[in-house]
C-alpha positions in Angstrom: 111.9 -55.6 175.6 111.9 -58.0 172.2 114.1 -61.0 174.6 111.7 -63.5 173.7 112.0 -63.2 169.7 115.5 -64.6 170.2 113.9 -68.5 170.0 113.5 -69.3 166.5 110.9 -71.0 167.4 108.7 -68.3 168.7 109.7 -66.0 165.9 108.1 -68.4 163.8 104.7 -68.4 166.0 104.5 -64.8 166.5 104.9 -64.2 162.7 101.9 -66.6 162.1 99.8 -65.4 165.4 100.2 -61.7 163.4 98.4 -62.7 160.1 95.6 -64.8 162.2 94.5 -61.8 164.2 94.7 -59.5 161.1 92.3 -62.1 159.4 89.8 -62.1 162.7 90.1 -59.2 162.9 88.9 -58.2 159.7 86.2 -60.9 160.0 85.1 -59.2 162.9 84.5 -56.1 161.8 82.9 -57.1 158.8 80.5 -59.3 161.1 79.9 -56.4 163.1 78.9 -54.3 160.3 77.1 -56.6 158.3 74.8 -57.3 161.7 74.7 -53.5 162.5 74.1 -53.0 158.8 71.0 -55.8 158.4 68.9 -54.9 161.8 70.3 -51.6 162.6 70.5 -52.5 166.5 73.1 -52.0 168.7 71.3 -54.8 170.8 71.3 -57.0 167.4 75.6 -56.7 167.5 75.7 -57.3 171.4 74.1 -61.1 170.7 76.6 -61.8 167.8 79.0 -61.3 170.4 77.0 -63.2 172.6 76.6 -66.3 170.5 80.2 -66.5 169.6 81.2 -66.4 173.4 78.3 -68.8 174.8 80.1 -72.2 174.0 83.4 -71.0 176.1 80.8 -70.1 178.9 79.3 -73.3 179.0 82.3 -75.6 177.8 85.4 -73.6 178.8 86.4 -76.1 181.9 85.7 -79.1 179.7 88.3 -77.6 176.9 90.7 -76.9 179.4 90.6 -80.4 180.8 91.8 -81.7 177.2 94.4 -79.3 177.0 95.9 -80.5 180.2 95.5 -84.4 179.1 95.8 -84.5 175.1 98.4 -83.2 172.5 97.9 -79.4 172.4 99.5 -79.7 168.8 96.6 -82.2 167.4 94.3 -80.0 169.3 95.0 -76.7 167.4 95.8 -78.2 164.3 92.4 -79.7 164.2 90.8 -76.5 165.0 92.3 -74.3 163.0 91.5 -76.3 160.0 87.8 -75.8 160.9 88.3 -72.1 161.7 89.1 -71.6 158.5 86.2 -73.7 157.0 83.9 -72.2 159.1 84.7 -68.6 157.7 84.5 -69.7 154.0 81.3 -70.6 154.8 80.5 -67.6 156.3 81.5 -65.1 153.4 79.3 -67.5 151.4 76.2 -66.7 153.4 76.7 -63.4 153.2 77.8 -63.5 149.3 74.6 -65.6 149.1 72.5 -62.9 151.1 70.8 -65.6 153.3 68.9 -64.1 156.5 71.2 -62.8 159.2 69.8 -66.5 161.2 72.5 -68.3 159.7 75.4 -65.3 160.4 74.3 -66.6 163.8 74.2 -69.5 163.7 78.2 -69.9 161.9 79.1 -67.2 164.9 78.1 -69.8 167.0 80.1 -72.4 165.9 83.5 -70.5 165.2 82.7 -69.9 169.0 82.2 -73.8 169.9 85.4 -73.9 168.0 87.4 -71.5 169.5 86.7 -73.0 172.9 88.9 -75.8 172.2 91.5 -74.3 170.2 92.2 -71.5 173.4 93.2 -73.4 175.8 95.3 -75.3 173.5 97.2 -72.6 171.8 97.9 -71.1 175.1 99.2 -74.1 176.5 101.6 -74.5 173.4 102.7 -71.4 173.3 104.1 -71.5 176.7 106.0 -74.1 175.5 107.7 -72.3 172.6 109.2 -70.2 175.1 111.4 -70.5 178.1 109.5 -70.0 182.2 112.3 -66.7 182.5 110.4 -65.3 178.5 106.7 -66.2 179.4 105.9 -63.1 180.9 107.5 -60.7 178.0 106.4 -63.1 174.8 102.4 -63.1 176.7 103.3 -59.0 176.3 104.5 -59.5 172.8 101.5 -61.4 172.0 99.7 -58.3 173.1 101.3 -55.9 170.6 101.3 -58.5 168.2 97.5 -58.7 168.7 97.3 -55.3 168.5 99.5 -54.8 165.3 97.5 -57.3 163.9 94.0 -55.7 165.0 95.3 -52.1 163.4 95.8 -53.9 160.2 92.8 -55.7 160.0 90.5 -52.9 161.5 92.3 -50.5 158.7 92.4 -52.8 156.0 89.0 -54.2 156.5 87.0 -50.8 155.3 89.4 -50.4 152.4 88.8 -54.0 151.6 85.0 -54.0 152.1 84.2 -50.7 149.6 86.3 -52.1 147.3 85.3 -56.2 147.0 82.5 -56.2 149.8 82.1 -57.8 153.1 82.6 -61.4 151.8 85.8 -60.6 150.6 87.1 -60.3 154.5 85.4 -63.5 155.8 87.6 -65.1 152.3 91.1 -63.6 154.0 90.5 -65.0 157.4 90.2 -68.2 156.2 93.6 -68.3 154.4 95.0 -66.4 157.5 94.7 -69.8 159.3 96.8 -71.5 157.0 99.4 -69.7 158.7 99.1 -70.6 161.8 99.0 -74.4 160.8 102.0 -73.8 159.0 103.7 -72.5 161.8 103.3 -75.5 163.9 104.3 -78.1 161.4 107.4 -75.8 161.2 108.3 -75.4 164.9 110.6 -77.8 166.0 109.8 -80.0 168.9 113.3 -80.8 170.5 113.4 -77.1 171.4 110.4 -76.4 173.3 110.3 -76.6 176.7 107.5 -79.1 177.7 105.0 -78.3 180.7 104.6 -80.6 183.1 101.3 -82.9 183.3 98.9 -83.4 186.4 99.4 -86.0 188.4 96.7 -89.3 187.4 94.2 -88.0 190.3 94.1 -84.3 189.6 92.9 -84.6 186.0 89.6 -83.8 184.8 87.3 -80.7 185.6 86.3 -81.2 189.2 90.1 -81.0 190.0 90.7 -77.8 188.2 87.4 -76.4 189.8 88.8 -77.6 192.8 91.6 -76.1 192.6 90.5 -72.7 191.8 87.6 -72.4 194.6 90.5 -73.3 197.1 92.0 -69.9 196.3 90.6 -66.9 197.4 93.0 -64.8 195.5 92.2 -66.8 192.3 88.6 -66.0 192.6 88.5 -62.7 193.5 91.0 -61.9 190.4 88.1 -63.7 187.9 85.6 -61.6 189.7 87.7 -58.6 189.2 88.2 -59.7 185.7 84.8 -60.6 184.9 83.8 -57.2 185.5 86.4 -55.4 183.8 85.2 -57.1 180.7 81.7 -57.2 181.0 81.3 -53.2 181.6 85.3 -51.8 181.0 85.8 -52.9 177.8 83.4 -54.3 175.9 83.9 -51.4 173.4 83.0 -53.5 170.1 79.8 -52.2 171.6 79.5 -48.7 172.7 81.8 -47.4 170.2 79.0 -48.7 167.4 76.6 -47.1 169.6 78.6 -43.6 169.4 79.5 -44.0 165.4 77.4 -42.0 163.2 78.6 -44.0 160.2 81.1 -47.1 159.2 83.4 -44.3 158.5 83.7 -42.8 162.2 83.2 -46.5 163.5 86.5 -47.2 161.7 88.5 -44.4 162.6 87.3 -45.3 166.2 88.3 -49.0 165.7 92.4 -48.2 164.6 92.3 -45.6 167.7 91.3 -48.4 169.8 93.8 -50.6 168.7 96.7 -48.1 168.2 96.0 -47.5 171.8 96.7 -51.7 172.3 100.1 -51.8 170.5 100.9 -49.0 173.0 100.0 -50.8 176.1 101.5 -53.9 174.8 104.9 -52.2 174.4 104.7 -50.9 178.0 103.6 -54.5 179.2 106.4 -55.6 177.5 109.1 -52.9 178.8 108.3 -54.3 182.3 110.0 -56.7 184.2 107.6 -57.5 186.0 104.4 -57.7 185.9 102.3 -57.6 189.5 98.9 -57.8 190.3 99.9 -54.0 192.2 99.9 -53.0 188.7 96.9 -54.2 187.6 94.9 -52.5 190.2 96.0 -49.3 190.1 95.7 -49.5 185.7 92.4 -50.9 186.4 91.2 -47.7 188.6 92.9 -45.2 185.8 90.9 -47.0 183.2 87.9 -46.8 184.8 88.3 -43.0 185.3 89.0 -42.7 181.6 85.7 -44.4 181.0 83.6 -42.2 183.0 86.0 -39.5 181.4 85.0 -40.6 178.0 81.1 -40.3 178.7 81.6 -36.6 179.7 83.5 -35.3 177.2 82.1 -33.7 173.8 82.4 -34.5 170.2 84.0 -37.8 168.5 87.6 -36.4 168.6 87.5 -35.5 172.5 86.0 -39.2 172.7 89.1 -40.4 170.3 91.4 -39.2 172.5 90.4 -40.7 175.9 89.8 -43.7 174.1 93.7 -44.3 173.2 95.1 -44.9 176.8 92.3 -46.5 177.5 93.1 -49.3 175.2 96.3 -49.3 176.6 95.1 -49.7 180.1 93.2 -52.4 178.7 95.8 -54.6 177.1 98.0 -53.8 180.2 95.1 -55.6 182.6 94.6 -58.5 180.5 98.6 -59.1 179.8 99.1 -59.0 183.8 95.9 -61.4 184.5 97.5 -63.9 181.7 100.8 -63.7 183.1 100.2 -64.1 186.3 97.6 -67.2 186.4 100.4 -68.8 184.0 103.2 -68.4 186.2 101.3 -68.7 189.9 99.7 -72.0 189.3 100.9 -75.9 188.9 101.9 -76.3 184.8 99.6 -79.6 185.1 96.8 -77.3 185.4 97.7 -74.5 183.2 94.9 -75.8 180.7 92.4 -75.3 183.3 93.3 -72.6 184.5 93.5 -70.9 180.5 89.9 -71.8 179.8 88.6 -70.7 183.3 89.8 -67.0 182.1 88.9 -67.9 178.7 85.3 -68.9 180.3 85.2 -65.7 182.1 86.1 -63.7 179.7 83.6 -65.0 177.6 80.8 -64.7 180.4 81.6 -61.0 180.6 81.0 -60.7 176.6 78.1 -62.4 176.9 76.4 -60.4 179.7 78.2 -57.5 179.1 77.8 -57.3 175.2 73.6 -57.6 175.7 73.4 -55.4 178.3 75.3 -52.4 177.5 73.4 -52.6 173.8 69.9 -52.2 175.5 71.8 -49.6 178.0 73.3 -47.8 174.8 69.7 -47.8 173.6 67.7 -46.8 176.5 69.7 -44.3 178.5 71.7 -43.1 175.5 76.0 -44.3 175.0 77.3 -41.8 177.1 75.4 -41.7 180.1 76.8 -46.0 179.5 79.9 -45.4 179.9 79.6 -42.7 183.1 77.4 -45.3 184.7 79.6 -48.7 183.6 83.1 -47.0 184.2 81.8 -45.7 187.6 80.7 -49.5 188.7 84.1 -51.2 187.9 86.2 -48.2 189.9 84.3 -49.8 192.7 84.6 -53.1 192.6 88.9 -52.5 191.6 88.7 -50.4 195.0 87.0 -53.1 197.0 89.3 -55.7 194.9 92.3 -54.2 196.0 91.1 -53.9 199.6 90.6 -57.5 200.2 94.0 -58.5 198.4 95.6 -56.1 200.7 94.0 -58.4 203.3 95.8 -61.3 204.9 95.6 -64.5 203.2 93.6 -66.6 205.5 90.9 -63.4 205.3 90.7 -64.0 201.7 90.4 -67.4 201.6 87.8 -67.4 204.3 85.8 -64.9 202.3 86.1 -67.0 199.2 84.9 -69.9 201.4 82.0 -67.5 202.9 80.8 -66.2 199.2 81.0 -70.5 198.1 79.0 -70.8 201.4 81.2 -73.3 202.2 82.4 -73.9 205.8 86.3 -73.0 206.3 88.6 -73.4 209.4 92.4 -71.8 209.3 95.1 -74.7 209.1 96.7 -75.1 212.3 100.2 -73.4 212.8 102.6 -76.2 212.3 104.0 -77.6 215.4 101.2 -75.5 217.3 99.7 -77.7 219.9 96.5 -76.5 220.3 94.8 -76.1 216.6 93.9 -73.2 214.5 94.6 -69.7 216.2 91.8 -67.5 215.7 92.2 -65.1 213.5 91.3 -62.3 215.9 94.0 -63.7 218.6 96.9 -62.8 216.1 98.9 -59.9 216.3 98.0 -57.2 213.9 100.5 -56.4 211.7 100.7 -54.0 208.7 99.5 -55.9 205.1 100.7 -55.1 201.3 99.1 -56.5 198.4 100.5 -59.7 197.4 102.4 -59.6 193.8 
């Protein structure tokens, strides 16, 4: 389960990667709160999110591209340095008690930053580890994600009564030190370097390119698009169903108990398949609707632990799979097209259950959202189980973009159509 903390190297990245997400973690609850807290909206939280997600949205293939092309390590040492500017400033501000505009407006650029620095940390930390590891250190990121989030979501209420919200804005900021530490300290004659893309595959258009070309690339983002946007956006709807900061916190370390969980079972795999991901995807949406239905905060507490799990499951799977299915040359690209999706999601998905939350009340949100991404898993896993010309002949059709199946090799005539061939039983691809 732990095989990957053998490399010294990646023990020392995992330690820093640990006191990083405790510090944004913290900082994101207190940002959370201290929005929630200064407009009282649900709707006000959903475009926080929305503001620190809009630059990957609109920049993510751009950021990729550089990841692919320039030194990951000057990349993320650059950006880290401003992370950590960026969130001194920000417990300034709200030391200072300057209008929640400029909260914004800092969310915004930690976002711009964070763009960059994505694709670029994931990139280098497939180096730290061997091709054989990826898969179990990408799960061990997980629970170390999670142990870090159950530290800083604890932490940060403790923290806040005691020195106020600044105080948490002040620890993320060292937290980055950390990680710059870390990469000063890793030594570079034992990672395993990733191969570049050839001189004419560089650049966005190639990575866009090469992601339209697969069906089965495309219909995973979709899948994944809406997972986020209405599956798990729970930064959200669990503000909407707190009474106070107390029950919002106790909600918060459920949540992310319920991570470390799923990123232990990730990680007790030996594989992880995109079978998998389907059928956690349906039993989290269940959950969801589950979680709408039943009464009081402690019957909500408990569906909301393996639903976390399911969730860190789903996005392990998606991160280990695009890593290891595509060319390393475009693994950069590749990153910040999830990262951009993911992003997308928060950004439509943040807004919109907010005004939902507000309108039609939190419950009924999550009956309604968790009954819409059950659907589109099931007709997900319906067209994977299709054959792979049918899926990339979809993709082609959705693109509206005309497609003709390559000829058979050594076939005399052309393309067979597809309705000539023999039917034969179909699994899903893993």
């Amino acid at each position: 389960m732990f095989r990957a903390l053998r490399g010294r190297n990646y023990r020392r990245w995992a330690f820093a990667d640990l006191i990083s997400v405790t510090g944004s973690w913290m900082q994101l609850i207190g940002l959370n709160w201290v929005v929630l807290e200064s407009t009282g909206s649900a709707t006000s939280v959903g475009l926080s999110v929305l503001l620190g997600t809009l630059p990957s949205v609109l920049l993510g293939p751009w950021a990729g591209s550089l990841a692919d092309r320039l030194p990951v390590r000057r990349i993320i040492l650059t950006c880290q340095a401003l992370h950590a500017v960026l969130a001194a400033s920000l417990a300034l501000v709200v030391w200072q008690g300057v209008p929640i505009t400029a909260v914004f407006a800092l969310t915004f650029a930690a976002g711009l930053v964070s763009v960059f620095d994505g694709p670029a940390l994931g990139r280098y930390g497939a180096q730290v580890v061997s091709r054989e590891d990826l898969g179990n250190a990408v799960a061990l990121g997980s629970v170390l994600s999670s142990t870090g989030r159950i530290l800083g979501m604890s932490s940060a209420a403790v923290l806040a009564a005691a020195f106020g919200s600044p105080m948490l804005f002040v620890i993320n900021a060292l937290s980055f030190v950390a990680v710059i530490l870390a990469v000063v300290a890793i030594r570079r004659d034992e990672l395993h370097p990733l191969e570049a893309s050839p001189a004419g595959r560089v650049g966005v258009a190639a990575g866009l390119r090469y992601v339209t070309a697969s069906g089965r690339l495309l219909l995973l983002f979709a899948l994944g698009f809406t997972l986020s946007s209405l599956g798990r956006n729970y930064q959200v709807t669990m503000a909407a169903m707190s009474p106070d900061a107390t029950t919002y916190g106790l909600l918060s370390t459920v949540f992310a108990i319920g991570t470390v969980l799923g990123g232990l079972a990730a990680a007790a795999r030996r594989a992880l398949t995109v079978r998998l991901l389907l059928a956690v995807a349906c039993g989290t949406s269940l959950l969801q609707v589950t979680s709408g239905l039943v009464p009081g905060m402690l019957g909500f507490a408990v569906v909301l632990l393996p639903i976390a799990a399911g969730a860190v499951v789903i996005d392990t799977t998606m991160s280990t799979r695009i890593q290891l299915d595509t060319e390393d040359g475009m693994r950069g690209r590749l990153l910040a097209v999830n990262s951009a999706v993911g992003a997308a999601a928060g950004a439509v998905g943040a807004p919109l259950l907010g005004m939902l939350c507000e309108r039609i009340g939190a419950p009924e949100t999550l009956v309604l959202a968790g009954a819409v991404t059950l659907l589109v898993t099931v007709f997900a896993a319906s067209v994977l189980a299709a054959p792979a010309h049918r899926r990339t002949a979809l993709a082609h059709r959705v693109l509206r973009r005309p497609h003709q199946p390559p000829a058979p090799a050594g076939h005399p005539h052309g393309a067979v159509r597809p309705g000539n061939r023999p039917r034969r039983r179909t699994r899903v691809r893993v």
